[in-house]
MDAnalysis code that builds the backbone (N, CA, C; Angstrom):
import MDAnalysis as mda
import numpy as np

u = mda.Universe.empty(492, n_residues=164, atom_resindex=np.repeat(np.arange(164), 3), trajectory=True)
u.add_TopologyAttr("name", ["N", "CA", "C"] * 164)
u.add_TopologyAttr("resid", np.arange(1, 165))
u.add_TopologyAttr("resname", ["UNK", "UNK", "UNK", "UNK", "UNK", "UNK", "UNK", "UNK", "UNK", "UNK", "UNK", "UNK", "UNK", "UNK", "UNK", "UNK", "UNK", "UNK", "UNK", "UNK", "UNK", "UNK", "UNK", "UNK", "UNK", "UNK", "UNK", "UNK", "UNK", "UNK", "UNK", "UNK", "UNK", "UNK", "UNK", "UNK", "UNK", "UNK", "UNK", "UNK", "UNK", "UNK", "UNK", "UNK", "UNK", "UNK", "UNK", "UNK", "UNK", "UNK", "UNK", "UNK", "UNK", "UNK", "UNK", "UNK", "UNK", "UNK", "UNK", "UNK", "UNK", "UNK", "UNK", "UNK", "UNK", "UNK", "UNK", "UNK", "UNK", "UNK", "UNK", "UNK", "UNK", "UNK", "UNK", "UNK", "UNK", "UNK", "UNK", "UNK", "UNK", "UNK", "UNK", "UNK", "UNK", "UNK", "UNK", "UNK", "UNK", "UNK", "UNK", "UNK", "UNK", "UNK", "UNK", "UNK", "UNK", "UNK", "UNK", "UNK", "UNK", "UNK", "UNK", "UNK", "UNK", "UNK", "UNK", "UNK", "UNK", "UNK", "UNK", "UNK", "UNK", "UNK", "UNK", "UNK", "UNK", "UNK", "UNK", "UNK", "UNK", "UNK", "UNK", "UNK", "UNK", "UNK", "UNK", "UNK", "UNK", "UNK", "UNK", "UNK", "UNK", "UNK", "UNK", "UNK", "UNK", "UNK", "UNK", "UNK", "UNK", "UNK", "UNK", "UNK", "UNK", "UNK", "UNK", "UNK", "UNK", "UNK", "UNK", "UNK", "UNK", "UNK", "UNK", "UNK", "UNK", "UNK", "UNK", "UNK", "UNK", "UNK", "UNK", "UNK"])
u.atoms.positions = np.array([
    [36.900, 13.716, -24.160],
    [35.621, 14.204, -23.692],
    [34.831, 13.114, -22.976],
    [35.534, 11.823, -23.087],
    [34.828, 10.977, -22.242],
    [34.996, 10.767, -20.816],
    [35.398, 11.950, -20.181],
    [35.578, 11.601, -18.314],
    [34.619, 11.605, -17.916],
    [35.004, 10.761, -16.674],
    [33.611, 10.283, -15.798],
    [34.260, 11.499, -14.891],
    [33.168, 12.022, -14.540],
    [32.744, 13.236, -13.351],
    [32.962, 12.013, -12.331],
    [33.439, 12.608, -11.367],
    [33.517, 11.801, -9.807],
    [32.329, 13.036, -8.670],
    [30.952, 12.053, -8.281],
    [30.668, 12.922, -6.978],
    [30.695, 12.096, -6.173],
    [30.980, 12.946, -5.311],
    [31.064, 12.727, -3.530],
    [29.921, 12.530, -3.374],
    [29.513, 11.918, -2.027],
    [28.373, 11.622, -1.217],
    [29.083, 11.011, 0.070],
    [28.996, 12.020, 0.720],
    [28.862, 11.736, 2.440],
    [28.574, 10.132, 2.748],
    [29.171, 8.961, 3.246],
    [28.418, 7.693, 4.038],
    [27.150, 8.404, 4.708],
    [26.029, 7.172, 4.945],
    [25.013, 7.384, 5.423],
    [25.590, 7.151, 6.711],
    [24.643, 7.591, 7.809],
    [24.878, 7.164, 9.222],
    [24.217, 6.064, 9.453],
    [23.757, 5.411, 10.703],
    [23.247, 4.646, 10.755],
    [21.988, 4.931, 10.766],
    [21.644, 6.287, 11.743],
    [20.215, 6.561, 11.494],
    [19.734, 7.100, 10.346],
    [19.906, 7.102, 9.515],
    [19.918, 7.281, 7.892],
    [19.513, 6.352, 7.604],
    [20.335, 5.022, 7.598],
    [20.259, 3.827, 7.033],
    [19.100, 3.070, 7.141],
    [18.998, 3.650, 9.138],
    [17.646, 2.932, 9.506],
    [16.806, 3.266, 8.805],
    [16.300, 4.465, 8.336],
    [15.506, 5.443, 8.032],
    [15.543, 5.152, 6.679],
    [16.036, 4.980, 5.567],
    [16.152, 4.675, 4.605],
    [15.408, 3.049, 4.296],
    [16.024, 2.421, 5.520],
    [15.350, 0.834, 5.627],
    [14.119, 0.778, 5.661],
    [13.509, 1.582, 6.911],
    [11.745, 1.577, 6.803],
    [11.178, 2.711, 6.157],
    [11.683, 3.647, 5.392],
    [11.289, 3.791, 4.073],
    [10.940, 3.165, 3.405],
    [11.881, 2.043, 2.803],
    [11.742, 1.158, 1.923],
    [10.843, 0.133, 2.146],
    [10.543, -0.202, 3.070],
    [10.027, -0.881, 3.829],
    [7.919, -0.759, 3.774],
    [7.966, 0.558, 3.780],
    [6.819, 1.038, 4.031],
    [5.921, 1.126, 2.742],
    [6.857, 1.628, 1.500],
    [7.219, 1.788, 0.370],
    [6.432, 0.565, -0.003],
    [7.086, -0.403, 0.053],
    [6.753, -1.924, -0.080],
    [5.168, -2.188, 0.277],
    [4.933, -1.537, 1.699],
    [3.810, -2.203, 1.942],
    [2.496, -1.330, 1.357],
    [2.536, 0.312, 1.186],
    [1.473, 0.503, 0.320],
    [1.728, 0.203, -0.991],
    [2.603, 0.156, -1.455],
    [2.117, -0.829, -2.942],
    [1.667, -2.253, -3.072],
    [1.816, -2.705, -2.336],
    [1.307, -4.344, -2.004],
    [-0.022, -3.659, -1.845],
    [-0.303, -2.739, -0.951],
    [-2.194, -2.815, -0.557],
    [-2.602, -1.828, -1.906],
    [-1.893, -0.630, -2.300],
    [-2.634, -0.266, -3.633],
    [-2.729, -1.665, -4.969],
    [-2.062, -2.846, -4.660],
    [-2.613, -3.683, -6.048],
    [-3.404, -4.796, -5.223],
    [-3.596, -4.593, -4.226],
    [-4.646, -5.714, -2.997],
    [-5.856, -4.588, -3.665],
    [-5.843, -3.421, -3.683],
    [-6.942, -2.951, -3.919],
    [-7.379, -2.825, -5.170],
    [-6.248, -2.561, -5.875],
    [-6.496, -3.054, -7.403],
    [-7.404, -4.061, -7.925],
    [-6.931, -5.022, -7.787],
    [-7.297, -6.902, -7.659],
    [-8.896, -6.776, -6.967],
    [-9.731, -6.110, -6.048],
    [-10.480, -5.789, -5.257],
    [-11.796, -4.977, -5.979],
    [-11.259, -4.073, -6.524],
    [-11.827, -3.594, -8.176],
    [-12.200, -4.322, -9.061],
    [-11.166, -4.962, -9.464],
    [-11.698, -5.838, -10.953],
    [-12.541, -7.584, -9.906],
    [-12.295, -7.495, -9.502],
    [-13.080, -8.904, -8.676],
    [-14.347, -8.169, -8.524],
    [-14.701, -7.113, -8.001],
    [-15.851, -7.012, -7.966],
    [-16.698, -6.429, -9.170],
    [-16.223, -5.791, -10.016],
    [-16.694, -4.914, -11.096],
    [-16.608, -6.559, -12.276],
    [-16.242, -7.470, -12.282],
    [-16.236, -8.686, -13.290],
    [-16.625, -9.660, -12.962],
    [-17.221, -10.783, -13.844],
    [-17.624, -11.812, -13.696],
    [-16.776, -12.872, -13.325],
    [-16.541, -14.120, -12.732],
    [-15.390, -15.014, -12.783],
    [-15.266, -15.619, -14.542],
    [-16.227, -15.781, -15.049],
    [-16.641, -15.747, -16.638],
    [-15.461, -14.580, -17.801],
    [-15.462, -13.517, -16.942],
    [-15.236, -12.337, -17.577],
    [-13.218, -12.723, -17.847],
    [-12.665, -13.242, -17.347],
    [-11.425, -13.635, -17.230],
    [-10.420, -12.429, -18.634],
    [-10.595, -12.204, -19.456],
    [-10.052, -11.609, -20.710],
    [-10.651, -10.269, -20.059],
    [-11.519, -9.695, -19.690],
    [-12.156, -8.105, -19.280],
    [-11.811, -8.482, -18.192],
    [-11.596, -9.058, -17.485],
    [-10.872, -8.953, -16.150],
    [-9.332, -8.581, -16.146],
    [-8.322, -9.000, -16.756],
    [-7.135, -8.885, -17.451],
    [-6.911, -8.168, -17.776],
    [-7.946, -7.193, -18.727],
    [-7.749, -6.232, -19.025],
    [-7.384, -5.028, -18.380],
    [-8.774, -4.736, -17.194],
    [-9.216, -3.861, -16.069],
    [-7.698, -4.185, -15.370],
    [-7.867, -5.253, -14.836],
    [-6.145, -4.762, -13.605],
    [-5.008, -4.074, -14.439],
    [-4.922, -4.903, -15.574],
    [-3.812, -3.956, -16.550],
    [-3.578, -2.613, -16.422],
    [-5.098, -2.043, -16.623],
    [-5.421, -0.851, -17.023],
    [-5.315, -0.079, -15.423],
    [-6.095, -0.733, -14.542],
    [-5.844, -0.552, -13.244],
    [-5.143, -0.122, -12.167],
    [-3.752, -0.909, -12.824],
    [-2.650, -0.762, -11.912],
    [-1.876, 0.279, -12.164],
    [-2.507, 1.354, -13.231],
    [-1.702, 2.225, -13.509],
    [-2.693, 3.422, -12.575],
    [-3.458, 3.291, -12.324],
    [-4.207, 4.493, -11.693],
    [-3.546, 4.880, -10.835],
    [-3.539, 5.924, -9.506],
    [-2.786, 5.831, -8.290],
    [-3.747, 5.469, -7.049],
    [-3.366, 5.752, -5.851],
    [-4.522, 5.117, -5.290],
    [-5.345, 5.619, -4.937],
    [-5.056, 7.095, -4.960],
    [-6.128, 8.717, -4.585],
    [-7.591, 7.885, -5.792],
    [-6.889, 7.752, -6.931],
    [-7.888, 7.066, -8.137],
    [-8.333, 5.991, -7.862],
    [-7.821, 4.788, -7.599],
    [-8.221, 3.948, -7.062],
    [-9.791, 3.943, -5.814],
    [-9.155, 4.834, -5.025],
    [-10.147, 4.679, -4.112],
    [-11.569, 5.829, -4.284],
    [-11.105, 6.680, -5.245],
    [-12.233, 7.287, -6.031],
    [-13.308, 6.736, -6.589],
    [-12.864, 5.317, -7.538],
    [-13.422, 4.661, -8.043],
    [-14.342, 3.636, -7.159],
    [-13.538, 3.388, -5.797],
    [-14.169, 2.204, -4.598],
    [-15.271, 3.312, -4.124],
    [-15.169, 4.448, -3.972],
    [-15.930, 5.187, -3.443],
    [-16.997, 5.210, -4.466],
    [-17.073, 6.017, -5.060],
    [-18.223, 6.405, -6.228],
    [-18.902, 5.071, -6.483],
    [-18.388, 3.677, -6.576],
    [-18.659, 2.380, -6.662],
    [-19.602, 1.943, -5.483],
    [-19.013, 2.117, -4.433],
    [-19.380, 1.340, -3.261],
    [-18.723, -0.118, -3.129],
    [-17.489, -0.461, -3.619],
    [-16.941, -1.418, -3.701],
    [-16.850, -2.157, -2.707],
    [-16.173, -0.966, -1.470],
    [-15.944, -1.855, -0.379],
    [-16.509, -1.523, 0.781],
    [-16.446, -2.312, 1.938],
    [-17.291, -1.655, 3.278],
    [-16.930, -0.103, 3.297],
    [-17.805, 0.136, 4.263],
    [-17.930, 1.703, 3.969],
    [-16.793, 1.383, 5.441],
    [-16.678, 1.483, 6.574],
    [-15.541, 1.507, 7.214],
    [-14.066, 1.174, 7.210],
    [-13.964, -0.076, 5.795],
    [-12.591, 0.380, 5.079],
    [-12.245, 1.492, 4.266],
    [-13.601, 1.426, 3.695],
    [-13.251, 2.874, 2.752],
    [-12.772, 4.491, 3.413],
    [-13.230, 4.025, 4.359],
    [-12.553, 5.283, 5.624],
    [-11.386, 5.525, 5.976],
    [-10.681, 4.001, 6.398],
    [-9.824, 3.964, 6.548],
    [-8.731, 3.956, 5.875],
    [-9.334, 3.759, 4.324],
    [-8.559, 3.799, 3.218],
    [-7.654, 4.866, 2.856],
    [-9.169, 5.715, 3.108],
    [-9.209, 7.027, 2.660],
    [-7.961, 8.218, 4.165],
    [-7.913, 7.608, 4.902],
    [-7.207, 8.247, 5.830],
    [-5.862, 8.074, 6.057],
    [-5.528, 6.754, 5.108],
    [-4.089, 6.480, 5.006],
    [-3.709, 6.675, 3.369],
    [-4.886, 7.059, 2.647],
    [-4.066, 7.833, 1.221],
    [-3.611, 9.125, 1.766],
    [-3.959, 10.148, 3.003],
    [-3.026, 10.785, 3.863],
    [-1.415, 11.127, 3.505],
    [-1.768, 9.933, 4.645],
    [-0.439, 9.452, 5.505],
    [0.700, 8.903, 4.078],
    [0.062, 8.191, 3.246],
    [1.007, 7.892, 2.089],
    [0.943, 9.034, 1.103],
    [0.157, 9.456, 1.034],
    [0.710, 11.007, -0.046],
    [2.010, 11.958, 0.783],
    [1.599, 11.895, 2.176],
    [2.948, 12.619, 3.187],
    [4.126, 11.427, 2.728],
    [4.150, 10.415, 2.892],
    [5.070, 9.897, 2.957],
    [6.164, 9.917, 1.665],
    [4.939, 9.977, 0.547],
    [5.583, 9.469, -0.625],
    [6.324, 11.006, -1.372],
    [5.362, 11.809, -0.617],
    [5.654, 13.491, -1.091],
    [6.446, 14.287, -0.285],
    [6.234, 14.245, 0.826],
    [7.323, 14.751, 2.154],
    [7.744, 14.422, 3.250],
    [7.430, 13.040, 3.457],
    [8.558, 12.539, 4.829],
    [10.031, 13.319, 4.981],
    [10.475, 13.381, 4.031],
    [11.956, 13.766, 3.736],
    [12.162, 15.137, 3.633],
    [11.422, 15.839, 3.022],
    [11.626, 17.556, 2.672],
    [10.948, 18.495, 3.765],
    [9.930, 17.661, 4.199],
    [9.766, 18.285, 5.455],
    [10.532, 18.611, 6.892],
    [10.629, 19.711, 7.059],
    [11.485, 20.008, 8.411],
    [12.897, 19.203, 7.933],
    [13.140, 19.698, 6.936],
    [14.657, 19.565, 6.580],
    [15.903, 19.897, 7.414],
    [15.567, 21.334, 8.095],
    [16.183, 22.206, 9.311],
    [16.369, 20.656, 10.971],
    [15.493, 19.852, 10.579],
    [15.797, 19.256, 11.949],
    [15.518, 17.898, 11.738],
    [16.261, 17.261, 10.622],
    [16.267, 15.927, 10.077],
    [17.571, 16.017, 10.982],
    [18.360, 16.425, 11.571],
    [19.811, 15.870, 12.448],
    [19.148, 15.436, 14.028],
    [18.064, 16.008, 14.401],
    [17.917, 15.634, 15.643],
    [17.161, 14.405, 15.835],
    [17.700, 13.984, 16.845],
    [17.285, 13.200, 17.446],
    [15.363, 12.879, 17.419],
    [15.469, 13.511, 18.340],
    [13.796, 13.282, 18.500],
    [13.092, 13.896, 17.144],
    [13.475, 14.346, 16.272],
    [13.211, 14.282, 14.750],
    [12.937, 13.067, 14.008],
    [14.089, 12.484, 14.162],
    [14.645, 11.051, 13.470],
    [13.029, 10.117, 14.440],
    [13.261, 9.992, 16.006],
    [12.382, 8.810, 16.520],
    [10.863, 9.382, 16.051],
    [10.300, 11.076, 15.971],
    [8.813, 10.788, 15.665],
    [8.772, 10.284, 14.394],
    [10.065, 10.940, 13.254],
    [9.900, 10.208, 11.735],
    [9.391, 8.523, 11.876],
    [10.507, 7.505, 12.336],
    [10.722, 6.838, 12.199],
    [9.162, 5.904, 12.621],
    [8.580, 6.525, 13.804],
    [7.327, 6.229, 14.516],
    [6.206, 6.378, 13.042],
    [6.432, 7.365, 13.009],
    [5.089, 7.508, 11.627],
    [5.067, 6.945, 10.501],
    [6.610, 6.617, 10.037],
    [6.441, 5.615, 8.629],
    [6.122, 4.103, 9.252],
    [6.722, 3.816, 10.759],
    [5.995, 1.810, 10.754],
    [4.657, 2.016, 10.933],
    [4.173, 3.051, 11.418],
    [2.959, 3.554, 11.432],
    [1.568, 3.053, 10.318],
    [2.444, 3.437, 9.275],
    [2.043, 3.628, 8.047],
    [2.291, 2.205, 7.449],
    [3.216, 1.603, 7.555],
    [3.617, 0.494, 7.127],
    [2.837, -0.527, 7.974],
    [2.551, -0.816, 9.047],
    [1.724, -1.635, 9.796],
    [0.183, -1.356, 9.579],
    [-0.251, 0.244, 9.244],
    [-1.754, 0.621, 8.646],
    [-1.998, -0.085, 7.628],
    [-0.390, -0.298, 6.727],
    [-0.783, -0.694, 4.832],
    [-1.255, -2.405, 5.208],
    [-0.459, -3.102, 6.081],
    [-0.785, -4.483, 6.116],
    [-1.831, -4.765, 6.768],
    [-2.434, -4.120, 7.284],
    [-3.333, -4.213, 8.475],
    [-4.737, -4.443, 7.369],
    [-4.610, -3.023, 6.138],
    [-5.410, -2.612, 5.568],
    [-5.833, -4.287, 4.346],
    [-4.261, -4.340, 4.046],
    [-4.437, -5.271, 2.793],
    [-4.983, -6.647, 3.211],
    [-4.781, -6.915, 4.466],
    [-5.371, -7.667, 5.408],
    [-7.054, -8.146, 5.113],
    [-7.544, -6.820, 5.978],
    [-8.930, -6.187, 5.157],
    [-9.518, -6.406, 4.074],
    [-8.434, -5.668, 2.768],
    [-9.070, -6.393, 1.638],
    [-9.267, -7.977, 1.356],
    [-8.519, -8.427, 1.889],
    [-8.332, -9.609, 1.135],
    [-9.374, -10.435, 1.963],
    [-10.061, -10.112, 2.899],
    [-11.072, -10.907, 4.086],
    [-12.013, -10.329, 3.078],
    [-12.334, -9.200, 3.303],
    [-13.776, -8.970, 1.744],
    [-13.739, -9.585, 1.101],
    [-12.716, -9.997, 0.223],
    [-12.852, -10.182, -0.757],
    [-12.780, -11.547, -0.799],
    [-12.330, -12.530, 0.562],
    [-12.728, -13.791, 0.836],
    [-14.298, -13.998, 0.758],
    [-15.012, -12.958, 1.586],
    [-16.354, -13.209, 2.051],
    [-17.503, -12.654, 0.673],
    [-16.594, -11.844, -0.135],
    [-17.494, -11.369, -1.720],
    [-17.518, -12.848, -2.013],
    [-16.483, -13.745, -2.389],
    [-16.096, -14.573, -3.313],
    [-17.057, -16.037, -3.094],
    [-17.028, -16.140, -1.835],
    [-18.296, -16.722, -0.765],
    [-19.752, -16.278, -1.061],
    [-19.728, -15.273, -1.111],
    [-21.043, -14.725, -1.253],
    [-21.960, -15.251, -2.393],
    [-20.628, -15.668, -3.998],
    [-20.733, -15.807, -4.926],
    [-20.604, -17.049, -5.514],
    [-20.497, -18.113, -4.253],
    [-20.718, -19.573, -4.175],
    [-18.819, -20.048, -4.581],
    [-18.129, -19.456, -4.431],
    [-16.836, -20.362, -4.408],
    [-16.194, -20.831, -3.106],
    [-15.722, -21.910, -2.693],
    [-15.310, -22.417, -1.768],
    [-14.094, -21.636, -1.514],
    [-13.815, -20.783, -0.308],
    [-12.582, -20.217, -0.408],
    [-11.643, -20.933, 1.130],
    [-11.873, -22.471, 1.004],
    [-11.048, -22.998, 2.330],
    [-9.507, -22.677, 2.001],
    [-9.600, -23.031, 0.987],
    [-7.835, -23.247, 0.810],
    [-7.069, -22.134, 1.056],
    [-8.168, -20.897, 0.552],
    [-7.400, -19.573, 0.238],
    [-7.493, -19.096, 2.120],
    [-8.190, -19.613, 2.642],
    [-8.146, -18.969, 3.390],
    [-7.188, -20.271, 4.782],
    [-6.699, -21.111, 4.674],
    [-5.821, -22.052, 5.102],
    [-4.761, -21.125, 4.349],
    [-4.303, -20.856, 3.976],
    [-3.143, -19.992, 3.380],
    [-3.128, -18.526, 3.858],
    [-3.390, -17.885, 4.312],
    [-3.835, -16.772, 4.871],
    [-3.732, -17.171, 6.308],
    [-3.987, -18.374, 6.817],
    [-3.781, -18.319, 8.329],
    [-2.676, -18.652, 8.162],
    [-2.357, -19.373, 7.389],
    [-0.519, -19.728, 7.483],
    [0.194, -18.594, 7.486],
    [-0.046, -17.710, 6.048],
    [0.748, -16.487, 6.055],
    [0.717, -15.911, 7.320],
    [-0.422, -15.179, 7.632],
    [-0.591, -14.234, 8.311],
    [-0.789, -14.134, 9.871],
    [-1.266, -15.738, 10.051],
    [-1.121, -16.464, 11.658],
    [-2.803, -16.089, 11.989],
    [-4.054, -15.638, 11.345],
    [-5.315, -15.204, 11.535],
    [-5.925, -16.141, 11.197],
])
């Protein structure tokens, strides 16, 4: 009774693969900006003092999603009101992505010009997420400033990373 079942699975193609790549890809980059925004939350809602209730909050935090997340920036006023826009317009684009890039128009995932608008809308999305986390992390340079800490270094590291 111990056989292993054998299934098949078709090789991917290449445009699959691609497609699978910046999936993953994209994948990557709104979760990097949902815990940029995370981190963005508890920095502003805590004291630098608060370090143990700060710890806590991201803990607790990082489990929210980001529809929640940005519920909380909203109702808060956490962040500029023109990120919060933009925030709010690519929890969108990542609820499509994360919920139906794939199941959608299933009937014409073989074509061609299927595959190039897909492929257009997830770097789309993936260049929105960095663009965004970008964003946060300049607030949250200029909060941290606001609040008398020297942020040269952090931000000499940030031009390195990011070339800005």
């Amino acid at each position: 009774m111990n056989e292993k079942k054998k299934y098949r699975s078709k090789k991917a193609s290449q445009k699959e693969i691609h497609l699978y790549t910046l999936l993953g890809e994209s994948l990557c980059a709104v979760q990097i900006l949902e815990d940029a925004l995370s981190h963005a939350i508890v920095l502003k809602k805590t004291e630098p003092d608060q370090k143990k209730e700060a710890d806590d909050l991201l803990e607790k935090q990082r489990f929210y999603t980001f529809g929640k997340a940005l519920g909380i920036v909203k109702k808060e006023s956490l962040l500029p009101k023109p990120l919060e826009i933009e925030l709010l317009k690519l929890l969108k684009e990542r609820n499509w992505l994360i919920h139906h890039s794939i199941t959608d128009n299933k009937n014409d995932i073989k074509s061609d010009t299927y595959f190039n608008k897909l492929f257009e809308k997830i770097k789309a999305i993936t260049s929105k997420s960095h663009k965004l986390q970008i964003s946060i992390e300049l607030d949250l340079i200029e909060y941290c400033e606001k609040k008398g800490s020297d942020m040269t270094n952090v931000k000499n590291e940030m031009d390195k990373h990011y070339g800005i």
